[in-house]
Backbone bond lengths (Angstrom), bond angles and torsions (degrees), N, CA, C in turn:
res aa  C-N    CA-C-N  psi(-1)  N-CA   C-N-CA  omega(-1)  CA-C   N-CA-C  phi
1 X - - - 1.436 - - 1.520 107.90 -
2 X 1.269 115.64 134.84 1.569 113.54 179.70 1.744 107.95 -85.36
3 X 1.840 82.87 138.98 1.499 91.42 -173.46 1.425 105.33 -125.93
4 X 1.236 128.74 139.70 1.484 132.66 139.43 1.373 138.01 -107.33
5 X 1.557 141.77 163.49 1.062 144.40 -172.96 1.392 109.36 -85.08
6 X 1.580 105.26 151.56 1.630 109.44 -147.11 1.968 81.37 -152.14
7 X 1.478 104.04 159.74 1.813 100.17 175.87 1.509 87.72 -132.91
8 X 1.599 111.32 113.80 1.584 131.02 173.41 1.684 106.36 -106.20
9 X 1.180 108.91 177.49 1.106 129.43 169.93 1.304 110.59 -88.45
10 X 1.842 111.71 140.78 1.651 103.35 -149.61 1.732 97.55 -110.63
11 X 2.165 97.02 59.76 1.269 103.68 147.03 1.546 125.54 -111.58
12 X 0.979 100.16 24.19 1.493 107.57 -163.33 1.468 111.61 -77.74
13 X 1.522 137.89 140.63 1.546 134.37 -168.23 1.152 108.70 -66.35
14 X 1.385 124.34 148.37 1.280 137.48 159.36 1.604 140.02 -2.25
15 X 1.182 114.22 -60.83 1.196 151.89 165.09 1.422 111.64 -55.04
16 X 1.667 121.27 -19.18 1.232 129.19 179.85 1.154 116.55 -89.29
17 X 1.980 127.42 -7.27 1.064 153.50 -158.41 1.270 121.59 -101.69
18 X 1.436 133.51 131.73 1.240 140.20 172.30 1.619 97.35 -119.63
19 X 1.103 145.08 136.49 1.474 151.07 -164.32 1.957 99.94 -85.92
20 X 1.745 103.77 -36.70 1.084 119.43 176.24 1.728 125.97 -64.90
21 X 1.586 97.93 -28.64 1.406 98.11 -179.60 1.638 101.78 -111.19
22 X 1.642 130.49 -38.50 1.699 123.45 178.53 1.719 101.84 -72.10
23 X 1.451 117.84 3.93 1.735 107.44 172.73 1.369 95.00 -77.06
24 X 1.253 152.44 -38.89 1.549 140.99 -175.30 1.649 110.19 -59.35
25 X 1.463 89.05 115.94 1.392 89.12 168.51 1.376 138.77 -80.19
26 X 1.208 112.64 150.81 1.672 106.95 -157.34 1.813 101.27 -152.07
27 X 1.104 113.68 148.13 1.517 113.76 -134.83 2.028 82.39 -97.42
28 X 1.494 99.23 176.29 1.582 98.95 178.62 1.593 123.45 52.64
29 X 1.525 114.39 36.33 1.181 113.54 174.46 1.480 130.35 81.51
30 X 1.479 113.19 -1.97 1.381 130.04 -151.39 1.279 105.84 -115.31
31 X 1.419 100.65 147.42 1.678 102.92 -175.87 1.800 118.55 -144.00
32 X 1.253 125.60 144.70 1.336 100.48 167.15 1.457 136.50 -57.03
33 X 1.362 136.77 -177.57 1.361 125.92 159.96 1.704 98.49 -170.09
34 X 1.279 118.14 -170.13 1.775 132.38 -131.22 1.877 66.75 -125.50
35 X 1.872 103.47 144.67 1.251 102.49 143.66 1.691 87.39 -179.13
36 X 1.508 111.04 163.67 1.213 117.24 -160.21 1.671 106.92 -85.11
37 X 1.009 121.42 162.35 1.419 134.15 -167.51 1.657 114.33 -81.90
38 X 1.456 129.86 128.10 1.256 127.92 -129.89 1.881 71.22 -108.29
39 X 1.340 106.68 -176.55 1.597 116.83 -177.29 1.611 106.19 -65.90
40 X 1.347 95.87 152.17 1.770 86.79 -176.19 1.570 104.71 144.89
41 X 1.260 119.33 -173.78 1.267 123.31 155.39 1.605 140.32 -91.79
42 X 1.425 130.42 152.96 1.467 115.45 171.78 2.036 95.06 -130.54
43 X 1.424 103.50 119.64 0.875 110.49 -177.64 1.958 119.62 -104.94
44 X 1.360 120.76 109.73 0.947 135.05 173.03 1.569 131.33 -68.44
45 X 1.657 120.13 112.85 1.687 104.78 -174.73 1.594 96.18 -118.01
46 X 1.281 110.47 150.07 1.848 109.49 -172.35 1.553 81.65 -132.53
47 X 1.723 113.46 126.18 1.482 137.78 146.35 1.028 83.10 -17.14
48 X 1.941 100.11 -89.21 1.378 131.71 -148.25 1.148 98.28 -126.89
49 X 1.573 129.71 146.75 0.972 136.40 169.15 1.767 113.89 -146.51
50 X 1.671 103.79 -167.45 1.358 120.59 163.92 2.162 110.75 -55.95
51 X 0.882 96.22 -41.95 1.426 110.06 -166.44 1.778 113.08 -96.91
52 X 1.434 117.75 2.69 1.613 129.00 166.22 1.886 90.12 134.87
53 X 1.833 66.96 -131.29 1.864 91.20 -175.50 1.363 113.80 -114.56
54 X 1.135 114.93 152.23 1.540 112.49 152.65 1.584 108.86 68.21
55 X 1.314 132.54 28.28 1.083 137.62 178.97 2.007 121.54 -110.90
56 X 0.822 96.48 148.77 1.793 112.63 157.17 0.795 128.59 -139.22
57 X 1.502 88.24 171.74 1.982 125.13 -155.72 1.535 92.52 -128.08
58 X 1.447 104.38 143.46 1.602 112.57 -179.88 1.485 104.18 -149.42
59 X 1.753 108.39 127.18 1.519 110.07 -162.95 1.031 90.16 -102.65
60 X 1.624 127.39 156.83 1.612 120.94 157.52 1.775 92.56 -107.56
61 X 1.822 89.27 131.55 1.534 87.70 170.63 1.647 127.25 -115.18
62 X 1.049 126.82 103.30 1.342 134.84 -168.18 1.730 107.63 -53.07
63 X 1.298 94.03 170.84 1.590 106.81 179.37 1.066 111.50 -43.11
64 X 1.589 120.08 -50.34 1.843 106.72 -164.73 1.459 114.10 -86.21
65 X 1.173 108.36 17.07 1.566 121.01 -172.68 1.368 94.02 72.68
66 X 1.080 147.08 91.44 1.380 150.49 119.72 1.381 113.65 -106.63
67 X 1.507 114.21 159.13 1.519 108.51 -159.28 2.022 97.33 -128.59
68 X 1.381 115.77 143.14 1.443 104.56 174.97 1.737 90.43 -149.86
69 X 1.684 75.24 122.89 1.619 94.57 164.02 1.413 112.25 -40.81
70 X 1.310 113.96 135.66 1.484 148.39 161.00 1.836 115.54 -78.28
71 X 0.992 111.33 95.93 1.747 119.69 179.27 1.633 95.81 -56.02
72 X 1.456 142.82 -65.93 1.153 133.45 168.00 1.437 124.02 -96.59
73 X 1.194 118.04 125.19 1.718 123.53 -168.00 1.508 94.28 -62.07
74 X 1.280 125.96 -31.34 1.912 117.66 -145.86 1.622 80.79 -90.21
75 X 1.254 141.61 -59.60 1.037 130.60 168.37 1.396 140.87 -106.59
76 X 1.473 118.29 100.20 1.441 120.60 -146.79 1.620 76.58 -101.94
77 X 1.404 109.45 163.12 1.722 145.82 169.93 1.253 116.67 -81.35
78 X 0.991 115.41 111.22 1.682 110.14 -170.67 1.803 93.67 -74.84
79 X 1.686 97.65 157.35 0.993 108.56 -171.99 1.697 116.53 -120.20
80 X 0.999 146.93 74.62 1.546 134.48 -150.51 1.481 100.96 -82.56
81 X 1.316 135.35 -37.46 1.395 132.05 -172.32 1.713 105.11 -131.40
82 X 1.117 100.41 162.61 1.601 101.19 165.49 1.299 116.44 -71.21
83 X 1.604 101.99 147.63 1.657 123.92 -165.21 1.273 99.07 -70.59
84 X 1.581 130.42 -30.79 1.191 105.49 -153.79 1.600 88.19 -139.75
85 X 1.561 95.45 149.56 1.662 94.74 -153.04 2.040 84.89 -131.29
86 X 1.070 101.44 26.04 1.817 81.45 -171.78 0.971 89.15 -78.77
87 X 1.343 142.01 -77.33 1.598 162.69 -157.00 1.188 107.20 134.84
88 X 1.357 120.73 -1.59 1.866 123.06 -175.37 1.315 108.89 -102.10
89 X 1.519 126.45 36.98 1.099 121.51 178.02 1.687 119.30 -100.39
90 X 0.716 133.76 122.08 2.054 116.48 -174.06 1.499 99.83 -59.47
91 X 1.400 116.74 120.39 1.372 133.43 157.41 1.239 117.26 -37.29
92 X 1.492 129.36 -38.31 1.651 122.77 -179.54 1.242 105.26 -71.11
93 X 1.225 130.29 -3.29 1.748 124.73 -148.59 1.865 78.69 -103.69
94 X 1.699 137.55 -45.90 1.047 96.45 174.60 1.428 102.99 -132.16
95 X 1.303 118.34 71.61 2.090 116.50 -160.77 2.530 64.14 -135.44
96 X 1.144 120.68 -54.80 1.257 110.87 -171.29 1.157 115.33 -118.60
97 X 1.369 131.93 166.19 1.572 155.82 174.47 1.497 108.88 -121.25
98 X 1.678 109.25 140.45 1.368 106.37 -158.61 1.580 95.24 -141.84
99 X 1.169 117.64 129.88 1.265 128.28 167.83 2.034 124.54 -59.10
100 X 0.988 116.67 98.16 1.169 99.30 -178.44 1.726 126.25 -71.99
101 X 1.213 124.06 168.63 1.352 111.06 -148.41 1.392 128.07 0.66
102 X 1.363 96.08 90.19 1.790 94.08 177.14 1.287 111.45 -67.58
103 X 1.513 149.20 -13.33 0.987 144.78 -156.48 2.123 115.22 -98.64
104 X 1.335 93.31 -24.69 1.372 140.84 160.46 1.607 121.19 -54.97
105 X 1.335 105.92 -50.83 1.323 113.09 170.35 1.059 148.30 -50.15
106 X 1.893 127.13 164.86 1.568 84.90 171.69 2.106 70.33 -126.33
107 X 1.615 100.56 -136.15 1.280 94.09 165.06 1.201 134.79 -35.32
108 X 1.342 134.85 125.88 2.018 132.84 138.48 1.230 104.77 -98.96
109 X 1.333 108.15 145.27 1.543 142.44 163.84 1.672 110.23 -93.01
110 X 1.605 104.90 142.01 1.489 102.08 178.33 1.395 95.80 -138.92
111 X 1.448 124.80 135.39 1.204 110.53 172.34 1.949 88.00 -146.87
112 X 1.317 82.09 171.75 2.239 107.31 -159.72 1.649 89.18 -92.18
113 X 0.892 139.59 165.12 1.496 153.92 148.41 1.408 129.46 -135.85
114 X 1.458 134.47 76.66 1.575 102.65 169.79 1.586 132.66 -36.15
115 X 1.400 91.13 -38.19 1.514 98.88 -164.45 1.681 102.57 -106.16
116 X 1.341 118.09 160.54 1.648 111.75 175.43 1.515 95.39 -80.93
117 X 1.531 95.53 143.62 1.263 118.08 146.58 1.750 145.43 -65.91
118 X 1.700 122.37 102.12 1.472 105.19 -172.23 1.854 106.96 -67.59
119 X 1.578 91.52 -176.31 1.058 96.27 156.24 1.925 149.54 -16.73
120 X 1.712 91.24 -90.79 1.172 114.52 144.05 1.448 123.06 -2.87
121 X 1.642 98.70 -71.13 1.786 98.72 175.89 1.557 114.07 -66.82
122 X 1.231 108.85 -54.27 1.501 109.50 -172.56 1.886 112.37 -61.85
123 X 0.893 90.55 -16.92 1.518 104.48 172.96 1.682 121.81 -67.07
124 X 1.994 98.29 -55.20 1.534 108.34 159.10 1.253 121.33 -55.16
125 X 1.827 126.90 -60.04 1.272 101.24 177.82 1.217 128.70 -62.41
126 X 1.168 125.63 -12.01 1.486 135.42 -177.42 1.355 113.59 -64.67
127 X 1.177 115.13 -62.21 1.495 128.44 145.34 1.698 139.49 -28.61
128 X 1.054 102.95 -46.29 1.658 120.19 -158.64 1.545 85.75 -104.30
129 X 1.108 168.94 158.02 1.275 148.15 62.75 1.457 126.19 -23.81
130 X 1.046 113.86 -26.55 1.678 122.36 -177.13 1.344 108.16 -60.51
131 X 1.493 105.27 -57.56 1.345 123.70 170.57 1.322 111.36 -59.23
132 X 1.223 121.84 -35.12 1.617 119.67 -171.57 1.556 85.32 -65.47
133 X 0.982 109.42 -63.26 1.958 105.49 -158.67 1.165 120.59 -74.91
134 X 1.245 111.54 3.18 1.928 109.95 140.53 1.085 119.64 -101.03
135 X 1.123 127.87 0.82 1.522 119.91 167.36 1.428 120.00 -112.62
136 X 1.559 128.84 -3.79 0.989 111.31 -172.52 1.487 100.51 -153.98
137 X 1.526 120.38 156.03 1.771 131.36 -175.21 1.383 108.32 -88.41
138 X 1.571 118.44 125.03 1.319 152.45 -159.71 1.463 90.55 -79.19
139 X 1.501 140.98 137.93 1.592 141.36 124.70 1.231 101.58 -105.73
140 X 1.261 124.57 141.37 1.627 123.96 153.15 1.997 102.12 -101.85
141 X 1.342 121.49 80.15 1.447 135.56 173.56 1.700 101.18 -24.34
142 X 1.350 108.07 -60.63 1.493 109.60 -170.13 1.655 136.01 -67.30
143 X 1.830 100.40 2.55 1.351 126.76 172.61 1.626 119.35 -111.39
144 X 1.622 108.22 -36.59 1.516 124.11 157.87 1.672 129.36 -24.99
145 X 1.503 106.76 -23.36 1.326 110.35 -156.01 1.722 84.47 -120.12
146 X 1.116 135.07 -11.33 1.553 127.62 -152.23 1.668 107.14 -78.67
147 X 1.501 121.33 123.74 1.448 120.34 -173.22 1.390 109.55 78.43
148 X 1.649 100.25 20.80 1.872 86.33 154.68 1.709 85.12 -113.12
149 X 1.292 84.58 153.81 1.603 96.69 155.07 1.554 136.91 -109.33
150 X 1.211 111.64 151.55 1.743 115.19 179.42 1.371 116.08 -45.03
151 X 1.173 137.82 132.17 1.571 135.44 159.12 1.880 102.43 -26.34
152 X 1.508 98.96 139.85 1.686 96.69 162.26 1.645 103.26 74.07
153 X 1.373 130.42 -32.93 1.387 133.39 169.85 1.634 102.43 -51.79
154 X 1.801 95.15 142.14 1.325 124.51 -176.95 1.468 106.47 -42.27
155 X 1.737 119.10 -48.03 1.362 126.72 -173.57 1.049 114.98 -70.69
156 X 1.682 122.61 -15.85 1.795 100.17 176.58 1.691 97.29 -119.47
157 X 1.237 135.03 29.54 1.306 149.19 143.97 1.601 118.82 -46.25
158 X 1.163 126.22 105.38 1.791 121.61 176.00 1.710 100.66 -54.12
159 X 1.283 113.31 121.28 1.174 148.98 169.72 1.348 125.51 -64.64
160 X 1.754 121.48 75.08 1.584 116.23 -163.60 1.647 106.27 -68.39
């Protein structure tokens, strides 16, 4: 399910908690927390990616938070319900979004949209970094993974 960071009041239950995102401190009692992505868009920019440079990805995300790739970023399809109504669809295909070769990567950009984005905009952040980095949340994919280890690898083996 796609999630972004949100600043609540730090009564919220348990279960609403990531240790990773309510550890930032934040003044007046307030803290971040996890919650799913309301209707709208989530627009993706890759440095570098699977697909070159300097490109995006644009999800349309429907009411129940499900997310479906956008064939053109400048004009994505609004989505009000989910596309697919059999019940035989695999849930990961639109509950998440997955970076391809993360290891490959350099920066992605993620940013929220109620409204679609034209050209123009996707054009500015594309352009501007300045602008990118007030408007939108930094991953570097190819650092994300560093000091985990592979299943079955020597490093996560109990150590007689």
């Amino acid at each position: 399910m796609p999630l972004y960071r949100r600043i609540f009041n730090a009564s919220l239950p348990d279960w609403a908690n990531d240790p990773h995102i309510t550890g930032v401190k934040l003044a007046n009692n307030e803290k971040y927390t996890l919650r799913a992505l309301r209707q709208g868009y989530l627009y993706v920019f890759y440095e570098k990616g699977k697909q070159g440079v300097n490109y995006w990805q644009c999800y349309s995300v429907a009411s129940d938070g499900s997310l479906w790739l956008q064939q053109f970023p400048s004009n994505p399809a609004s989505v009000d319900k989910a596309l697919c109504e059999t019940g035989e669809h695999i849930a990961q295909n639109v509950e998440f979004m997955s970076i391809e070769s993360p290891d490959k990567c350099g920066n992605v950009w993620f940013a929220f949209s109620q409204y679609p984005w034209g050209q123009e905009t996707l054009d500015r952040y594309r352009l501007t970094p300045k602008d990118r980095s007030e408007r939108m949340q930094k991953v570097t994919p190819s650092l994300s993974g560093l000091g985990r280890s592979k299943t079955g690898s020597r490093s996560n083996r109990r150590q007689s």
